[in-house]
C-alpha positions in Angstrom: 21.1 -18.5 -4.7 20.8 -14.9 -4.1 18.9 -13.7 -1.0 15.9 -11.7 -2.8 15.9 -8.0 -2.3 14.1 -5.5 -0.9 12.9 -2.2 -1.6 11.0 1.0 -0.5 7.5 1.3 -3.1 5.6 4.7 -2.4 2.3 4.5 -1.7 0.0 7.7 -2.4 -1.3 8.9 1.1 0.8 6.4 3.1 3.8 5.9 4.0 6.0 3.8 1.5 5.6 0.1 1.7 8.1 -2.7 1.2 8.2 -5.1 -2.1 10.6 -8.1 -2.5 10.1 -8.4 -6.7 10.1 -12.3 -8.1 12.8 -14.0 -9.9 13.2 -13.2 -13.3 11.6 -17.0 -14.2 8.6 -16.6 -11.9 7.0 -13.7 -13.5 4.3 -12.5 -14.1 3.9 -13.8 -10.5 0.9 -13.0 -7.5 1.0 -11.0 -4.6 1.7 -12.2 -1.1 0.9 -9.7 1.6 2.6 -9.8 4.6 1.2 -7.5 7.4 3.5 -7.3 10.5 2.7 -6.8 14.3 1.9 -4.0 16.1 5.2 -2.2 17.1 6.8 -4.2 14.3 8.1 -3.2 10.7 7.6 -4.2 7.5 11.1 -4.9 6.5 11.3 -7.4 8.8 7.9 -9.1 7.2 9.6 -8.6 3.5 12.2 -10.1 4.9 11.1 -12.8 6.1 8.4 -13.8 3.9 10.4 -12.5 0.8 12.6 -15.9 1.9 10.0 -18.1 2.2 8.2 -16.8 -0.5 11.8 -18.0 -2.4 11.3 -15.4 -5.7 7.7 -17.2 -6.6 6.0 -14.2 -5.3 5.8 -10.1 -5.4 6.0 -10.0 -1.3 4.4 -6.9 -0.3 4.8 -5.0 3.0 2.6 -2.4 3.6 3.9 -0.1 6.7 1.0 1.5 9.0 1.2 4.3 11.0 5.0 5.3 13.1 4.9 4.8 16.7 6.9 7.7 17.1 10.3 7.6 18.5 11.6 4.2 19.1 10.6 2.9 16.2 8.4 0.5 15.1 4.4 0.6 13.1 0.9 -0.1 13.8 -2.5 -0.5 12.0 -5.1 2.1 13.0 -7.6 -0.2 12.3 -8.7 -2.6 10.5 -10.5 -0.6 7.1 -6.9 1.5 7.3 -5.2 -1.5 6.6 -7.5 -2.2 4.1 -7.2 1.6 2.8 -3.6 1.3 2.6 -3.9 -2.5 1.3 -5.5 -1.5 -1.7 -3.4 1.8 -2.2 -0.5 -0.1 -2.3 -2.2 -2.6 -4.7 -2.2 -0.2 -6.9 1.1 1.0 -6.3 2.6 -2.1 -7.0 0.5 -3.3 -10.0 1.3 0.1 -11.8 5.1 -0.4 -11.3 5.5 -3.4 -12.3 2.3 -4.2 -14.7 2.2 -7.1 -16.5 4.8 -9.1 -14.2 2.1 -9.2 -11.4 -0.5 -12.2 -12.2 -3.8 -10.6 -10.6 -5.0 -13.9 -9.2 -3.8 -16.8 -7.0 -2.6 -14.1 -3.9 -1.7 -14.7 -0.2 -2.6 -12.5 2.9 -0.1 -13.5 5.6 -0.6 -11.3 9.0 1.2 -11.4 12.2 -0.4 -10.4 15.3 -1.6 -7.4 14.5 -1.8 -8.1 11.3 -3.7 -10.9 11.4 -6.3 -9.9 13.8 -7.1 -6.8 11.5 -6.9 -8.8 7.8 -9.4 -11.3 9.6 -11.5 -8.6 9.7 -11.2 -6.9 6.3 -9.3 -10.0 3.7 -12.8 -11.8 4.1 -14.6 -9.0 1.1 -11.0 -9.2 -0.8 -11.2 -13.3 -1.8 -10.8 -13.0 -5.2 -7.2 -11.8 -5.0 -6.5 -13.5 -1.7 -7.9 -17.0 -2.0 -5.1 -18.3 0.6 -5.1 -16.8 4.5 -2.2 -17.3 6.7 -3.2 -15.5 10.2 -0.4 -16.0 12.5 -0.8 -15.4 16.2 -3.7 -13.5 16.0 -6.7 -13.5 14.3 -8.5 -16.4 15.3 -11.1 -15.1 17.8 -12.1 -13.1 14.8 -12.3 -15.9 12.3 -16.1 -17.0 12.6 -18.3 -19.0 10.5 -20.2 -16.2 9.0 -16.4 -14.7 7.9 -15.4 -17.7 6.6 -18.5 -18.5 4.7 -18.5 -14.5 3.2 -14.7 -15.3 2.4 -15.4 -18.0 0.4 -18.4 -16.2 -1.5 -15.7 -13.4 -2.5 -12.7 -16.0 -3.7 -11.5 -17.3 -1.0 -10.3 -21.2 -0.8 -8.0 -21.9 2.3 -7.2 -20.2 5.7 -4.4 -21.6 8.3 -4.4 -20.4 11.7 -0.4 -20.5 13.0 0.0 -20.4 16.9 2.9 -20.8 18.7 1.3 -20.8 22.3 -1.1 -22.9 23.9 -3.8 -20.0 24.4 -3.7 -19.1 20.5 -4.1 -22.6 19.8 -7.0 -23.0 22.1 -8.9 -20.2 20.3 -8.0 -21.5 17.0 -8.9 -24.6 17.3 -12.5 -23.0 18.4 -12.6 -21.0 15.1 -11.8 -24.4 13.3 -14.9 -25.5 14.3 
């Protein structure tokens, strides 16, 4: 099979974000968000996830703020990341139309990415009804986030650690 592509999607007022498109046979097909890292990128996300995601999804990438020389991106905070989330929504739904399904989304964040969608993907459940916060966003997940998640859409949330620490906390928030 072909590895999926990637490619650069402007985003009015931010900086263009990354979209892996579907396979022709998967569409119209949801939106899996995949916010990176502090320091990281988002081609790496799309490139990543846009392999797992094995042409079943639109894999989005939105890319944050530069860090300046050196490379790499960051979040400002968590309702920027929700700013830019939805503009690049947007971007993506009036590119491509009627090949993006507007339910049955994922919100996949590493790190950084995780620890500020914890703290925005919660009012967004609707189009995100499946969470996937890995290394990071676990000491935000609480029961009164969970429960608002699941009043706005959402149905299932996995906490991915790879360190004892992370898994500690996680395993708190399971609770």
């Amino acid at each position: 099979a072909t590895p999926p592509t990637a490619a650069e999607l402007p985003v009015p007022a931010f900086g263009a974000a990354i979209v892996v498109t579907p396979s022709a046979r998967a569409r119209p097909a949801p939106i899996l968000v995949a916010a990176h890292g502090a320091g990281d990128s988002p081609e790496w996300q799309c490139e990543h996830w846009g392999a797992v995601a094995r042409g079943r999804y639109f894999v989005l990438c939105p890319r944050g703020l530069s860090l300046g020389v050196g490379g790499g991106f960051y979040y400002a905070a968590h309702l920027a990341l929700e700013k830019e989330l939805v503009a690049a929504l947007g971007a993506v739904r009036k590119s491509y139309g009627e090949m993006v399904r507007p339910e049955g989304g994922v919100y996949t964040g590493y790190s950084q990415g995780a620890t500020m969608g914890a703290l925005m993907v919660i009012e967004h459940g609707a189009e995100f009804p499946h969470l996937v916060l890995v290394e990071g966003g676990v000491s935000e997940w609480s029961l009164k986030r969970a429960k608002r998640y699941v009043e706005t859409g959402g149905k299932s949330v996995a906490l991915v650690c790879g360190g004892t620490g992370c898994m500690n906390r996680a395993k708190g928030a399971v609770k």
